[in-house]
C-alpha positions in Angstrom: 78.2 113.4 85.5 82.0 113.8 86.0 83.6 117.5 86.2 86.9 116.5 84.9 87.9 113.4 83.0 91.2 112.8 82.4 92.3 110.1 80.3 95.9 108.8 79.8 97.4 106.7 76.7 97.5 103.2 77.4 97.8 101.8 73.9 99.9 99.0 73.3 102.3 98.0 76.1 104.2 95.4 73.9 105.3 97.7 71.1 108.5 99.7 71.8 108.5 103.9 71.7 104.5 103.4 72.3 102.6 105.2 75.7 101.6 101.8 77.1 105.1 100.7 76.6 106.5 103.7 78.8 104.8 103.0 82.2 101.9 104.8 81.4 99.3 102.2 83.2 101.3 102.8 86.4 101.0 106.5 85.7 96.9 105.4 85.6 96.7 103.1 88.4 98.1 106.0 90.5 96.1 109.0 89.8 92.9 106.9 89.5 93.8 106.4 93.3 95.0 109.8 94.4 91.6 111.3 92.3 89.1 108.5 93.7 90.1 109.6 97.7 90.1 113.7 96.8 87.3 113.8 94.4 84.8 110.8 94.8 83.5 110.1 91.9 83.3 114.0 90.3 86.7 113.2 88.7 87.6 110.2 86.6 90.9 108.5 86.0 90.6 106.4 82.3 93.2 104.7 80.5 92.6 105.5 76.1 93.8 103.8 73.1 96.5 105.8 71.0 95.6 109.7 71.1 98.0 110.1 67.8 101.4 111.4 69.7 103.3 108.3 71.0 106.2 109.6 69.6 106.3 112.3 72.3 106.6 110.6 75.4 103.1 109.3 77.6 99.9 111.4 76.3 97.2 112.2 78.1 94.2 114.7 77.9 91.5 116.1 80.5 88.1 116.6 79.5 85.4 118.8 78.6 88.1 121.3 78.6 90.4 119.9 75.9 93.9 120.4 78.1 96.4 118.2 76.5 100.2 116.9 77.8 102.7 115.3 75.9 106.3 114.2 76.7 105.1 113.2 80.0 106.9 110.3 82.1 105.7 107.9 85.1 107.0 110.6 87.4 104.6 113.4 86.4 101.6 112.2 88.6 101.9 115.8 90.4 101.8 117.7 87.3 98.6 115.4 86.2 97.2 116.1 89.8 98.1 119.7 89.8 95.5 120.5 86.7 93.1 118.2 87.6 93.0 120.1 90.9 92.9 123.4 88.9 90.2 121.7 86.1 88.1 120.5 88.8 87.9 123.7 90.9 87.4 126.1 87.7 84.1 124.0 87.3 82.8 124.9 91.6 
């Protein structure tokens, strides 16, 4: 059983002003990594189909606790990593 699941937009890298068109499976790829060397497998890094905001920049959403970001960029891996950190240890 994970402690924090985080899942970032994906959806539809081919289609313009959608998350998977805006870097977001780099944004993945990287914080699968960075959470698969800190956390082991209590923390899991998933790529989703559309969460409903594409319109507001790369979406993604951490689990059971239901925190979600919006207008975020390929650059924001810290901020991702930051509440993963602060989701994961809330749950020790």
């Amino acid at each position: 059983m994970y402690k924090t699941h985080l899942f970032i937009c994906t959806n539809a890298p081919d289609k313009p002003g959608k998350c998977g068109n805006k870097n977001s499976e780099a944004l993945r790829k990287e914080l699968k990594e960075v959470c698969k060397n800190e956390f082991g497998k209590a923390v899991r890094v998933n790529a989703s189909g559309c969460l409903g905001y594409c319109e507001r920049g790369i979406n993604a959403v951490i689990y059971p606790s239901e925190k979600w970001f919006f207008e975020l960029t390929d650059k924001d891996g810290g901020l991702l990593l930051d509440a993963v950190r602060k989701d994961f240890e809330s749950k020790k």
